[in-house]
N, C-alpha and C positions, 0 to 999 in steps of 0.2 A: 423628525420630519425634515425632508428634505430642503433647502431654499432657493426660494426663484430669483432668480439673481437675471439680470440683462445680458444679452448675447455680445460678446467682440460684435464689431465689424464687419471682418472676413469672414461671421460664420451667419450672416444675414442674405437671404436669398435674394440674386439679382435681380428678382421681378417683384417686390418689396421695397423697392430702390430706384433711387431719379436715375435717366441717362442724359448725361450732360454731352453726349459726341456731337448736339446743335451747337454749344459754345466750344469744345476742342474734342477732335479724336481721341486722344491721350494726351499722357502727361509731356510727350515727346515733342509734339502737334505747338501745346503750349508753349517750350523752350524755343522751338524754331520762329513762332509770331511773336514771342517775347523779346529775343535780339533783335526781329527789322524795327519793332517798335523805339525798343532802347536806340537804334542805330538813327531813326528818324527826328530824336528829339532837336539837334543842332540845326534842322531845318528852320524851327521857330526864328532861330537868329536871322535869318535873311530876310526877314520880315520888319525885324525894329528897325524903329526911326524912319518907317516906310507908308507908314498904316495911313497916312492922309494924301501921300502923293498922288492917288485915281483912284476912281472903282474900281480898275482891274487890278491893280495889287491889294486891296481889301478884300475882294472877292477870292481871290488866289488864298490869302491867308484863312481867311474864313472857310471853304472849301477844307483847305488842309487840315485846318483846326478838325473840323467834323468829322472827317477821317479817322484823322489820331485820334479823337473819342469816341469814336464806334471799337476800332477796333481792342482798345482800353477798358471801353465798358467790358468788353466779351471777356477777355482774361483777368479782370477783376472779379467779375463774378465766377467766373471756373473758380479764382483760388481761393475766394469767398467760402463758396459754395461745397469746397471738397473742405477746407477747414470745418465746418459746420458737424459732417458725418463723424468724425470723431476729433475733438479736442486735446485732446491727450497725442495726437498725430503730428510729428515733429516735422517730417516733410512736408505737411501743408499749411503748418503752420510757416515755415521758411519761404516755402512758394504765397504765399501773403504777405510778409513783410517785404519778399524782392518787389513783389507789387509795388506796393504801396512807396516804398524806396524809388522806385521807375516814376508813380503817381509825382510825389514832389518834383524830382528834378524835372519831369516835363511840366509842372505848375508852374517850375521857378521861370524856365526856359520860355515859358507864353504870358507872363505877369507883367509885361509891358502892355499886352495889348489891351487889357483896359481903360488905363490911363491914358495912352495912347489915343484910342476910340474917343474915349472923352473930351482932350484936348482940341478935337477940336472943334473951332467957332460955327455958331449955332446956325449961321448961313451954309459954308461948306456941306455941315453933314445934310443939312434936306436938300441940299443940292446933291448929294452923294446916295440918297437914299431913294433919288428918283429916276434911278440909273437902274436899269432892268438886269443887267447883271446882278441888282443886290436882291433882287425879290421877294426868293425865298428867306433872306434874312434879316429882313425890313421889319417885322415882329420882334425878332431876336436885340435887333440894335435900339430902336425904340424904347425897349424894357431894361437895354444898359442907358438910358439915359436916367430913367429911375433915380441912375446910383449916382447922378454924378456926387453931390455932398456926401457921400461915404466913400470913395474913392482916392485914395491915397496918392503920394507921387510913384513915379519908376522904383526907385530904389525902396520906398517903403512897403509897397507892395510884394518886392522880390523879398522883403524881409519878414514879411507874414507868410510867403510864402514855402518860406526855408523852413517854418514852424510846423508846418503840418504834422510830422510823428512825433513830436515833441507834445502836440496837443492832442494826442489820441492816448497817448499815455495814459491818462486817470481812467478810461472807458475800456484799455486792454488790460489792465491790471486786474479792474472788477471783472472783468469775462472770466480772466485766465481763476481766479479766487473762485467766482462763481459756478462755473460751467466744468473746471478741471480738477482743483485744487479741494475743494470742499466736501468731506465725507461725511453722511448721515447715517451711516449704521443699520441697523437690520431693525425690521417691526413685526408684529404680528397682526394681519387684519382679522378682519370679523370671523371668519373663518379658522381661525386658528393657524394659517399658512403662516409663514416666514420671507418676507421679502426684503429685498435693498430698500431702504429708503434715501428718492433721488428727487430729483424738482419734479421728473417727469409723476413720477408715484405718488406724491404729496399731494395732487388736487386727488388724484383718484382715493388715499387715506381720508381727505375730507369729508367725500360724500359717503362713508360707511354708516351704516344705518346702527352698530355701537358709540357711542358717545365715549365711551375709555379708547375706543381705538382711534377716535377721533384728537381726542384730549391728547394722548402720548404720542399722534404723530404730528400734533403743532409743540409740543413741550420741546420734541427731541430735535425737528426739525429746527424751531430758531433757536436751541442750545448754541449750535454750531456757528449763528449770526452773533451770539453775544459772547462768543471767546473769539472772535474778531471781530467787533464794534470800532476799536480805535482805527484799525488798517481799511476798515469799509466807511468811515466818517472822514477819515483824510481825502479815500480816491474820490467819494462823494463831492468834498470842500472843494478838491482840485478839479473838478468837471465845471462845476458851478464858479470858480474864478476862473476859467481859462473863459466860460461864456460872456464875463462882465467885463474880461479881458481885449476881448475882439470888441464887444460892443462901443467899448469907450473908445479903442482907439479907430472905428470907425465914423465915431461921432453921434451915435444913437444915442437919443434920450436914456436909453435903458437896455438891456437883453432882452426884455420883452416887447418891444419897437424891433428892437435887431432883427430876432426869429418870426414875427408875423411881415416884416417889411416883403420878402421873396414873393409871398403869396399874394399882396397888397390887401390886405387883411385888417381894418383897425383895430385901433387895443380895445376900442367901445365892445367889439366882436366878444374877445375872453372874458372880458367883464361880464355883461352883460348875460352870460351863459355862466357864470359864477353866482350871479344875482341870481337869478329865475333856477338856478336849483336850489341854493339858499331858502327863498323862498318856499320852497315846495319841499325843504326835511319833513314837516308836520306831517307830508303822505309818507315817508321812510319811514317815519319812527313809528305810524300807525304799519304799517307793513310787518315790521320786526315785532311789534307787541300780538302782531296776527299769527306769525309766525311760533313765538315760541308759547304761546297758549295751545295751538294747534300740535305741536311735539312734546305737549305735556312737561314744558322742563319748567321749574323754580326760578332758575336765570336761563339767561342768553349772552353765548363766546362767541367770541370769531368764529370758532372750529366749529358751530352748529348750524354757518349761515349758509353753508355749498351745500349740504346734504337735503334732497327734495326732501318737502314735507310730508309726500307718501309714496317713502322708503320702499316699501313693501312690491310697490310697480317696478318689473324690471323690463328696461327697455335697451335690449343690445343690439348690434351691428354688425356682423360683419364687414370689412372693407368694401366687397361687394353691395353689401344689403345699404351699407349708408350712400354709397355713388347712388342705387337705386333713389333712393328717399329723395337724394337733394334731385337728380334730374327731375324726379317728377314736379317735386315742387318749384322747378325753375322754366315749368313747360312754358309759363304766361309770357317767357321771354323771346317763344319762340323756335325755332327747329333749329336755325343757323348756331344760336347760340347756345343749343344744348347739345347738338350734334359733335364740334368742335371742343365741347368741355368733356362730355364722355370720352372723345379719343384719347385726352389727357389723363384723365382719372384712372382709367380701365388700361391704358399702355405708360408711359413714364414719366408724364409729369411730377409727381412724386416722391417721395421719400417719406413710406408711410407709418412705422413701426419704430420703437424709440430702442435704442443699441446702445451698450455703455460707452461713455465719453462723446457722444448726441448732444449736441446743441439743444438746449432743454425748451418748451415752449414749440411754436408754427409759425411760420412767415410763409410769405408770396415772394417771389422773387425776379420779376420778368426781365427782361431786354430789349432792345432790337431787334439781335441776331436772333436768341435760343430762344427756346421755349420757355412759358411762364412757371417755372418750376415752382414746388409747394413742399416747405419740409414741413411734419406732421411728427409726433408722437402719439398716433392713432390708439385708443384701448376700447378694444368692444363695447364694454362694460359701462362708459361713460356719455352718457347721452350728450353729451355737452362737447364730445369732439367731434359730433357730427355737425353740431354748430358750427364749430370752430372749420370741418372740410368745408362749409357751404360760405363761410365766412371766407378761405383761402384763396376757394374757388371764385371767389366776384373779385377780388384781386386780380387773381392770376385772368380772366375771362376780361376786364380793365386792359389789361398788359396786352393780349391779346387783340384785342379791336383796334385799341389806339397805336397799334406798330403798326397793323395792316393798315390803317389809314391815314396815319401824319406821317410824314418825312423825319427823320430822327432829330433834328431839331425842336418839334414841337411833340414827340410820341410821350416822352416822360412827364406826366401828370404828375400834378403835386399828390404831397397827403392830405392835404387838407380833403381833397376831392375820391383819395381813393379811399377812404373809412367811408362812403357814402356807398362806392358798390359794394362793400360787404358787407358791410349790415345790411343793405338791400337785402342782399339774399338771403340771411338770417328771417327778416321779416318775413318772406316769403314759404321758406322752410315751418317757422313758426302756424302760419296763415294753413299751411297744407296739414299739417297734423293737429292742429284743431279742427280744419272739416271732417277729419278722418277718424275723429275721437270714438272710440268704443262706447265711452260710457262716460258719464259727470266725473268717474275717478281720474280716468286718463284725461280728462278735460281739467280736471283741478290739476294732475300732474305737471299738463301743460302750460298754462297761465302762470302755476307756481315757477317754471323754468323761464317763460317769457320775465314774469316779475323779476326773477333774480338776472338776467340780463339787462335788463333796462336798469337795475341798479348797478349791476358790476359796468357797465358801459357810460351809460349818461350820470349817474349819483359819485361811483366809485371814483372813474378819471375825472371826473370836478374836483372831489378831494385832491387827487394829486396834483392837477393842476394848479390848485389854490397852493398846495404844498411848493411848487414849482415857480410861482410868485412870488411867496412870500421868504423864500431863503434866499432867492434868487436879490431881492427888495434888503434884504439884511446885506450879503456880501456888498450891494453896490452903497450901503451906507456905513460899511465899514464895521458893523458888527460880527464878531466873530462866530466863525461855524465850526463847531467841537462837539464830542458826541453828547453831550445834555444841553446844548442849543436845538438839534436836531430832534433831539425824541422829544422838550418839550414842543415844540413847535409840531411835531404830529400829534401829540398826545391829544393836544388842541383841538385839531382837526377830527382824531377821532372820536372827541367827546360831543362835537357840533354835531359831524355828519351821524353817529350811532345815535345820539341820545341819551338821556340822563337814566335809561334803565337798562342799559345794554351796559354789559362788566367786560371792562378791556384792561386786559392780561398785560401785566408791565410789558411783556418780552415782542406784545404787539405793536410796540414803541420802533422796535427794528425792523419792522416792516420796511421802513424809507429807503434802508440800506440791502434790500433784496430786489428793487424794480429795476430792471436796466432801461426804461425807458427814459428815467431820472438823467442818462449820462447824455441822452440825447433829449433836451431841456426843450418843453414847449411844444411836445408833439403831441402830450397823450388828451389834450383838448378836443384834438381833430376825431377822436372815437365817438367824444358826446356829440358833438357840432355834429359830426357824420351820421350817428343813430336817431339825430332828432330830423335828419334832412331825409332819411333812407323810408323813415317812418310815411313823411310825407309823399315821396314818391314811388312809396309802392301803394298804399292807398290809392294812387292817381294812376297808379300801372293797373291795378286789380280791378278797378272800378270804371276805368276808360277804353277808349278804343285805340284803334291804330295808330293814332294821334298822338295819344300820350305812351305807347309803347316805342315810336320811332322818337320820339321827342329826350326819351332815357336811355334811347343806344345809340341817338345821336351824340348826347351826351359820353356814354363809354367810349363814342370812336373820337372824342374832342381833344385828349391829350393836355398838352397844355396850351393848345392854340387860341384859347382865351383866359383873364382871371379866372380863376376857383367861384366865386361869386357869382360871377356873369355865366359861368360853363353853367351852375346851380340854377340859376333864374330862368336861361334858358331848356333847362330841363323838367321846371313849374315849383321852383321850391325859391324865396327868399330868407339867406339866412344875414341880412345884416337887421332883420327884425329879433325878437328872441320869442314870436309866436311858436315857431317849429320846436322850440325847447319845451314851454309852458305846456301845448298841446302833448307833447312827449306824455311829459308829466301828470298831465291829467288822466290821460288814459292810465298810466300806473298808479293812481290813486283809484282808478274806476275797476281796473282788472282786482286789487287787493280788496275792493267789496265784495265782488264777485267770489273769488278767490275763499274768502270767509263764510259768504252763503254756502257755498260746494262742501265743504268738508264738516 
């Protein structure tokens, strides 16, 4: 029998594929904007030691400043974004590091001006700020006052600054390990076929409705994590001290003060969203116990928990057929907003089909300039990547609103704020194929798929989260991180969040050492926070009128022209309560009765 193996690249059809000619024509377009930009950095010079003499040299510099980062953003993502297509790609991968080489020396070359800004006395600047040349960046300056206690001098600055490829280290290492380097071997699925097994393949082995093929493709798959545990526990250690690194010598209490400081976020927030799921395992573990009584198994593995519990439904997609589903489902938003998503979906926003040496996994990708690009490893067959396009798509639809209406200063929205449009849309999508149900089976199909998101979402990134705390709580107290500090310390967690009847597979211990979100510390919060605010504000979309529909795309066209909190409140959701979490959760406790009656 023949095996299906991933296509190259070059042999992937161009309408299958993003066009990126909104951020460069070619690769040619790129080198020519890449020298003026290199040639502009020495401009910054003519600025220090300048930045308090008037508002018109502030304003000049800031003006410039925004420039050189429009146009930085655009070829950063081109050479992002062509790295991504295939990883094994050595020209893109070199057109990335020139970046990011250009990124520093123009960080180093403008690292006065914070300090600078801050220097000075606290009359001048509101006298400086009331000067109508600074207007538009009278937000912008305000929010640098924030920092003044974490702001260094001139020279210390320019010397965190020098650090920047030095500190991405531990996070391209695990890419280049994870996404290039690391080979899983061939499987058989349920069918009897022969395919690669690759990151992208793995979730779709999970939900195979045999249980051995389920089994042999989590065995073989973390084989490969545990004849590299030591080199994926070092770049892990070294992520997680480079963050306790910056935080100290910024002066934060902690990393985790550090990473919520941006968004003005308190710790109460994480916490508080650790507690209230904490509290509500009892509905998980009733879940899981529903679960594997309903699949007739003895115990219950990881490898049993993706595969829906009525296997037997099959719900596929074509790329077409799932654009269909999600517009429909996201009609309540509107014509503007589904008119404008279709051109993307259906012409090139996109990169839809996964090709070997693919950037494993989906992201959104927007800008200023280009279009909100969405890479994808689309599979018919998986009902759960049609989440994931409706999920890209409120990103990418986020990116969209907020460039057409904030000035690029305030257009780039935190995360905190962008996990709330897509799970939005998630909810949404969910909402439409339940009115749509067939029958109680495809209605239990459903709610079982809603249930396993709201766990992979709100239950699952709490774990990591707490995981993301508490290594994070050991490195700054001087305890060391080595690979049997780490696996106990998840092991931990997944005996809390599974439960004392659920069997976790030693090799389920290296899990910690396959998430890349891990390298970027204190993000994957913003999934739960986002799915317990999306929950609340589509409920308020679904159930209200104009009111609350303008009130959430006022919200998507907000960018970041206000806190994440305040953008929230005013779109009818408070999340410095932990109500939106609890209610979450309730309802997951309420769906898994249902859930239980249905089948």
């Amino acid at each position: 029998m023949s095996t299906a193996t991933l296509p190259p690249r070059n042999e992937v059809k161009p309408a299958d594929c993003w066009d990126l000619t909104s951020l460069c024509v070619d690769d040619d377009a790129w080198e020519a904007d890449f020298k003026k930009l290199e040639e502009q950095i020495p401009v910054y010079g003519s600025f220090r030691g300048r930045l308090a003499e008037s508002a018109e040299v502030l304003h000049a510099a800031l003006v410039f400043d925004s420039e050189f980062e429009q146009i930085a953003e655009r070829l950063g993502t081109y050479a992002f974004l062509k790295t991504t297509e295939d990883q094994a790609n050595s020209k893109y991968q070199a057109l990335k590091a020139r970046y990011q080489n250009l990124a520093v020396k123009a960080s180093q070359a403008a690292s006065f001006m914070r300090p600078e800004i801050l220097a000075i006395d606290a009359d001048s600047f509101a006298e400086l700020l009331e000067d109508d040349r600074l207007e538009l960046y009278r937000l912008q300056l305000e929010r640098l006052v924030r920092y003044r206690a974490h702001t260094l001098s001139d020279n210390e600055e320019r010397l965190l600054a020098m650090q920047g490829e030095m500190a991405s280290a531990a996070g391209n290492a695990f890419r280049q390990l994870n996404d290039a380097d690391l080979r899983f071997g061939e499987i058989e699925d349920h069918t009897g076929r022969s395919i690669e097994l690759s990151h992208a393949t793995f979730g779709q082995l999970l939900i195979s409705p045999q249980r051995k093929v389920r089994r042999k493709a989590f065995d073989q798959y973390y084989s490969q994590f545990s004849a590299h545990e030591n080199t994926l526990a070092a770049t892990l250690c070294g992520s997680i001290q480079r963050d306790v690194y910056y935080a100290q010598a910024r002066n934060y209490s902690s990393s985790l003060e550090a990473a919520l400081f941006p968004d003005n976020v308190p710790v109460d927030v994480y916490e508080n969203l650790i507690g209230a799921v904490r509290d509500a395992l009892p509905k998980v573990h009733h879940y899981l116990e529903v679960r594997q009584r309903k699949m007739n198994l003895k115990d219950l593995h990881h490898y049993d928990t993706y595969v829906p519990i009525l296997s037997e439904i099959d719900k596929r997609h074509s790329w077409d057929q799932a654009v269909d589903v999600v517009l429909e489902s996201l009609a309540p938003l509107g014509s503007e907003y589904t008119t404008a998503l279709e051109s993307g979906l259906r012409g090139r926003w996109a990169d839809r089909y996964p090709n070997r040496g693919k950037q494993s996994g989906a992201f959104s990708c927007g800008s200023f300039t280009g279009d909100p690009f969405i890479l994808m490893n689309f599979k018919p067959e998986v009902l759960n990547d049609v989440f994931t396009l409706t999920h890209e798509a409120g990103h990418s639809m986020h990116s969209w609103y907020s460039a057409a209406s904030q000035p690029f200063e305030y257009y780039n929205y935190t995360i905190f704020v962008a996990e709330v449009a897509s799970t939005f849309n998630e909810q949404l999508l969910t909402d439409h194929l339940l009115k749509n149900a067939s029958d109680d089976k495809e209605r239990a199909y459903l709610i079982n798929n809603e249930l396993d998101s709201i766990r992979a979402t709100v239950v699952r990134q709490t774990m990591f989260a707490e995981f993301e705390k508490v290594t994070h709580e050991m490195a700054e107290a001087g305890e060391p991180l080595t690979v049997e500090s780490f696996r106990s310390v998840y092991r931990g967690l997944l005996e809390a969040y599974f439960g004392s009847d659920f069997v976790i597979d030693k090799s389920l211990e290296l899990e910690c050492f396959r998430i890349p979100h891990f390298y970027r510390a204190f993000y994957v919060y913003k999934y739960a926070t986002g799915l317990s605010a999306a929950v609340a504000l589509s409920r308020r979309v679904l159930n209200g009128g104009q009111q609350e529909l303008d009130d959430y795309l006022g919200f998507l066209r907000g960018g970041c022209s206000k806190d994440p909190l305040d953008l929230l409140k005013g779109a009818g959701v408070d999340m410095t309560e932990p109500t939106p979490v609890t209610t979450t959760l309730q309802r997951f406790g309420e769906l898994t009765e249902e859930l239980d009656g249905l089948l």
